[in-house]
Backbone bond lengths (Angstrom), bond angles and torsions (degrees), N, CA, C in turn:
res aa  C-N    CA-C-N  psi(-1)  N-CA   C-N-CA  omega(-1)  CA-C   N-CA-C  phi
1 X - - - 1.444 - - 1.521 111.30 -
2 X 1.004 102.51 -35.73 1.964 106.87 178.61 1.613 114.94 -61.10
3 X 1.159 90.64 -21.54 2.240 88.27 -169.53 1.962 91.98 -89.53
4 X 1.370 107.70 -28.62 1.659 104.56 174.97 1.174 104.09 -75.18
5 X 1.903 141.41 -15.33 0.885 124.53 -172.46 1.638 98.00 -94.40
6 X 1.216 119.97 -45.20 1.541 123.48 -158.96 1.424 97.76 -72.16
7 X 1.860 125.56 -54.52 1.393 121.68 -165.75 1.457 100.77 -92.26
8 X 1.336 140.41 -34.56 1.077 144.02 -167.23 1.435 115.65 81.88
9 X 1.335 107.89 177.81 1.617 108.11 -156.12 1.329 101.44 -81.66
10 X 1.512 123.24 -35.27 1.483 127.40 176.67 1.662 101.51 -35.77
11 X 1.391 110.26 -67.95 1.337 126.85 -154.70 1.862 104.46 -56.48
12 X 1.374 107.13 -41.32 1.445 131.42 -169.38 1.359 103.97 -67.64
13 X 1.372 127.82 -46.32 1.656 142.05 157.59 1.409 111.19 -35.05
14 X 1.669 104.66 -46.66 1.082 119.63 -161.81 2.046 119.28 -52.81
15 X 1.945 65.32 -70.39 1.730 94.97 170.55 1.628 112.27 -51.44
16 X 1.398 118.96 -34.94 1.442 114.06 -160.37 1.197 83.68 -65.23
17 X 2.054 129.06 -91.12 1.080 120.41 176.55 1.791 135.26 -6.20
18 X 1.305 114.77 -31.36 1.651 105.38 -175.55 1.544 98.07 -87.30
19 X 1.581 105.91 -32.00 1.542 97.53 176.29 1.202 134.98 -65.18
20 X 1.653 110.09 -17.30 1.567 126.56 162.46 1.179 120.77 -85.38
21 X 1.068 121.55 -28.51 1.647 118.16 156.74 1.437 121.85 -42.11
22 X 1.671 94.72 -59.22 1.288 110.75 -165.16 1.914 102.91 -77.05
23 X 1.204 120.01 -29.93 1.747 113.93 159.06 1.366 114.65 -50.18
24 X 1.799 110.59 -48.46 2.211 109.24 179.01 1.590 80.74 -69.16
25 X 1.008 151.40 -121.61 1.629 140.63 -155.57 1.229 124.49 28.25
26 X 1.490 95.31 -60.38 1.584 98.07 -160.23 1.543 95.53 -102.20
27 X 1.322 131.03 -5.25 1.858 138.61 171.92 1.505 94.52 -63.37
28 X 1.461 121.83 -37.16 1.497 120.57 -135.92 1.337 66.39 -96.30
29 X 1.121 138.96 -91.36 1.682 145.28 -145.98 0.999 87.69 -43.13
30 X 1.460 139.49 -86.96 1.345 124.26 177.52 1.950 119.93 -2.18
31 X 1.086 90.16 -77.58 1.736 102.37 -159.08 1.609 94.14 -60.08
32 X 1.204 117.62 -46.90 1.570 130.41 171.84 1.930 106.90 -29.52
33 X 1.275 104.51 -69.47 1.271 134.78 -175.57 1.911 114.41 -52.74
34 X 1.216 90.30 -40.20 1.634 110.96 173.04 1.712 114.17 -81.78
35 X 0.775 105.62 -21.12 1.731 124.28 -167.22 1.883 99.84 -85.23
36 X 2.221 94.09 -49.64 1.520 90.08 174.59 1.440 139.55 -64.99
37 X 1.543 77.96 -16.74 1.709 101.86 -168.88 1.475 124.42 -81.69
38 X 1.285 112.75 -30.06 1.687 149.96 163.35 1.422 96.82 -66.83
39 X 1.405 132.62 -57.76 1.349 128.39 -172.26 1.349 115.12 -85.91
40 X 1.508 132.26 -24.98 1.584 120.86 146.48 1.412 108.97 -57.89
41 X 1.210 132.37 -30.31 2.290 121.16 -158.51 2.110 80.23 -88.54
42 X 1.517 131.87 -24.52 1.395 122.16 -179.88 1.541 102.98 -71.36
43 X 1.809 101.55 -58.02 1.628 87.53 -165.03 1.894 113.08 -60.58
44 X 1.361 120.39 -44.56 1.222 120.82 150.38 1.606 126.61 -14.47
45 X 0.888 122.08 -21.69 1.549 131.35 -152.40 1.554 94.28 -130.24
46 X 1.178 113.70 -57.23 1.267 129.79 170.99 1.697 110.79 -36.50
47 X 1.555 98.82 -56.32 1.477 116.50 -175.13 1.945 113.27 -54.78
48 X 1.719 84.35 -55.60 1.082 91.74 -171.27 2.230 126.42 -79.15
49 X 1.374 98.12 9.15 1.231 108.84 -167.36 2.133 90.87 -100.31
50 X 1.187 92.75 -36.26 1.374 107.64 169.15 1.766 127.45 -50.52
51 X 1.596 95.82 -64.38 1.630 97.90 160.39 1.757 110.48 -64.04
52 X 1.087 146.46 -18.58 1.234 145.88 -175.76 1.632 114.62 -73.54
53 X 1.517 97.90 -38.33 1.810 102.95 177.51 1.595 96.67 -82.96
54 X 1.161 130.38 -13.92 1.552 125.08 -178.91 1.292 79.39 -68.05
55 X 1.431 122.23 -96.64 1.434 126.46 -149.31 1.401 104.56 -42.78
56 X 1.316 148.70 -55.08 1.527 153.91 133.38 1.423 94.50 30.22
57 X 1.617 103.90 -83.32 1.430 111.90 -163.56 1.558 122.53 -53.46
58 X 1.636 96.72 -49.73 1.835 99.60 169.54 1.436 111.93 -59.12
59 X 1.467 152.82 -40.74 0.820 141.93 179.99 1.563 119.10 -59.71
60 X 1.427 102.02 -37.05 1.598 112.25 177.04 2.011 98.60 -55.61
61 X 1.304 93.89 -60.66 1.136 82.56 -166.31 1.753 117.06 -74.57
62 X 1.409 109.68 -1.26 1.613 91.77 160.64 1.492 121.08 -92.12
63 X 1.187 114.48 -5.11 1.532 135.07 173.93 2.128 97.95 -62.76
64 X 1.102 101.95 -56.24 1.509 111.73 179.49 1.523 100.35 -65.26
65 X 0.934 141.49 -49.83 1.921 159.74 176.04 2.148 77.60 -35.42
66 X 1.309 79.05 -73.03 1.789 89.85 -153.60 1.569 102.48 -60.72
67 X 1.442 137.20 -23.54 1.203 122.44 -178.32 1.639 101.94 -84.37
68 X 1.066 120.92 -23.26 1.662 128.64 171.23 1.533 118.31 -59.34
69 X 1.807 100.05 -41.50 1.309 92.50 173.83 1.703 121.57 -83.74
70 X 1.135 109.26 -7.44 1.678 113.59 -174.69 1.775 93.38 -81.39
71 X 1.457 106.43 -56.03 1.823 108.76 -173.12 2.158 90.30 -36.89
72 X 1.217 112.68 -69.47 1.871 135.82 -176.48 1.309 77.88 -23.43
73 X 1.654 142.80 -78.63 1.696 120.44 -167.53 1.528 125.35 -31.88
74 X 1.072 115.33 -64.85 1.991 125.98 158.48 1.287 98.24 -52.24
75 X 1.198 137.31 -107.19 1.241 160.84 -154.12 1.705 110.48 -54.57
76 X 1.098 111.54 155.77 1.736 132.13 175.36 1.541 92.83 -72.86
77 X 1.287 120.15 122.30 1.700 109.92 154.95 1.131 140.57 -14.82
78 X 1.627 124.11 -41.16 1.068 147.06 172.64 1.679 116.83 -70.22
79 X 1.519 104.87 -33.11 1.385 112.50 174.00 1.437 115.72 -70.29
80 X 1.706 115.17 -47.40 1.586 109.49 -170.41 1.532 96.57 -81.51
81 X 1.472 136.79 -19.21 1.028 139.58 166.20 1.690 100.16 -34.30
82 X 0.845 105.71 -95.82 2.018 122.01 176.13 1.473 104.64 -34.41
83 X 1.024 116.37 -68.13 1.685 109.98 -176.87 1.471 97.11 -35.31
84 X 1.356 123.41 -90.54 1.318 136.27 -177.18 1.498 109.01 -12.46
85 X 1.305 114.99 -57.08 1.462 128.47 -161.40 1.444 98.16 -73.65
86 X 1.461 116.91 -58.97 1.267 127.12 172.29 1.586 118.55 -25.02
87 X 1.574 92.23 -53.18 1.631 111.62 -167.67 1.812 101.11 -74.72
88 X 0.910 122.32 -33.06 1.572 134.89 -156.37 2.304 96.24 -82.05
89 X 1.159 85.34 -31.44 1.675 106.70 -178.74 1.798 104.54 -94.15
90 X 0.895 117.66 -39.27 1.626 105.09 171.59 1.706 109.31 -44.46
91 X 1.747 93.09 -67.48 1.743 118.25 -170.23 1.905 91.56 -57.10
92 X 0.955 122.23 -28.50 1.293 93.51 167.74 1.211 142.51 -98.07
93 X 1.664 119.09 10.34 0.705 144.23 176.61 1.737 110.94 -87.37
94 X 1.528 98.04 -53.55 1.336 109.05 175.64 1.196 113.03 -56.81
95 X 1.880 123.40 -40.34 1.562 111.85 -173.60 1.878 112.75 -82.12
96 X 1.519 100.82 -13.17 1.611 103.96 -171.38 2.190 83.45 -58.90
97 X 1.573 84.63 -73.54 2.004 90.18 -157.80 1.664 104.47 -44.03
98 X 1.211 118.21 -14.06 1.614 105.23 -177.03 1.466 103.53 -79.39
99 X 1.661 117.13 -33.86 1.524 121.57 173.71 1.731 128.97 -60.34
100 X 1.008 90.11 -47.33 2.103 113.49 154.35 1.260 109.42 -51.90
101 X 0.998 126.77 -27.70 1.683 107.12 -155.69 1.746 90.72 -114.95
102 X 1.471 125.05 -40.65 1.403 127.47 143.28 1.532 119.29 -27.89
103 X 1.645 120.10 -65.30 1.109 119.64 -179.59 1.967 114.70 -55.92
104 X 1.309 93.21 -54.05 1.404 92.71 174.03 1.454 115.42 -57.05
105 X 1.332 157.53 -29.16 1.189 170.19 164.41 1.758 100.12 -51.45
106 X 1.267 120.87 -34.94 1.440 121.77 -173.10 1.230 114.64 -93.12
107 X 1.464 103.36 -13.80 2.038 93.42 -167.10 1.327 86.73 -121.04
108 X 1.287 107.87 168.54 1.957 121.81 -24.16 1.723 108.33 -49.75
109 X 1.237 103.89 131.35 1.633 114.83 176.09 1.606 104.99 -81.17
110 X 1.346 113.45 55.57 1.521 124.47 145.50 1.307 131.06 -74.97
111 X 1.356 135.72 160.66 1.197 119.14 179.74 1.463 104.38 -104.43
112 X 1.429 129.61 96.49 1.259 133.16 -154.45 1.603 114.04 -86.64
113 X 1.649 105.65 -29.03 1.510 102.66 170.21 1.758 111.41 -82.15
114 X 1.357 122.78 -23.38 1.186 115.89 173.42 1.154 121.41 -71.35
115 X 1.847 119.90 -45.57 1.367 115.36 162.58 1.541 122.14 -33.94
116 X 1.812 130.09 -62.62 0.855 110.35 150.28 1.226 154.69 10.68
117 X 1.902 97.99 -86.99 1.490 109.25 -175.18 1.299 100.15 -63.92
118 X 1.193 143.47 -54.41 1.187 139.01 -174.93 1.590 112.71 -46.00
119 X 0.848 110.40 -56.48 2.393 114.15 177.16 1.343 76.96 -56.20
120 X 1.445 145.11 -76.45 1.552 131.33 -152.79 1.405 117.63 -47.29
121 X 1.846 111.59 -49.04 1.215 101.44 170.83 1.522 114.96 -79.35
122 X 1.349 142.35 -17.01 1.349 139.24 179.72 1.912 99.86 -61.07
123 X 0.802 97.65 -38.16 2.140 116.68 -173.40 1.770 79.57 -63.53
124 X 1.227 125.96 -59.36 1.487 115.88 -134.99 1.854 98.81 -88.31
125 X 1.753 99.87 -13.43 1.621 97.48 -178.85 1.598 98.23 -79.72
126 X 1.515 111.67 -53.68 1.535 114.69 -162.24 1.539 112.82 -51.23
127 X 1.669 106.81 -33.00 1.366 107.88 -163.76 1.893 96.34 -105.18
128 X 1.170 123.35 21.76 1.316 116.77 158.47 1.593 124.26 84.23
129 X 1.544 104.02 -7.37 1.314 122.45 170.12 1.144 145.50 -56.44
């Protein structure tokens, strides 16, 4: 009761308000601070998921090295050479047209059943339904 008597209630309004400011202040830095910290441990992760498909890839391709050299026991070098290559060119052939025919399936990336519903319900407001 004494700080309403000495500063008055104006003043007391006053103070409350700066002290709530100053609580969202320090929420925001907070959440700010947490946000940076989450988004260095992503890009980190990010980074490191990145060098992982590098090495990925060389292994793939010594995995192919090594099935080339086992075919090379039967076969002339030159033969498991081609098979391999052969084989490495099918699968990419097969995954390109499966990606095309996916892509084509998506476009136009409209939302074609929502457009719809929406004219259905626009129809059902205008006409009172």
């Amino acid at each position: 009761m004494s700080l309403l008597k000495t500063n008055g209630v104006g003043n007391a309004a006053k103070e409350f308000v700066e002290r709530g400011r100053s609580i969202v202040r320090l929420e925001i830095e907070l959440a700010l601070l947490e946000i940076k910290t989450k988004l260095t441990r992503i890009g980190v992760g990010i980074g490191l998921a990145a060098g992982a498909a590098v090495v990925a890839v060389f292994a793939v391709g010594f995995l192919f090295a090594t099935i080339a050299a086992a075919i090379a026991l039967a076969l002339p070098l030159w033969a498991s050479l081609l098979i391999v290559s052969a084989t490495l060119f099918g699968i990419t052939a097969a995954l390109a047209l499966l990606g095309v025919r996916s892509i084509k399936a998506g476009t136009p990336p409209l939302p074609e059943e929502a457009i719809a519903e929406a004219k259905l319900t626009t129809e059902a407001v205008v006409n009172g339904h």
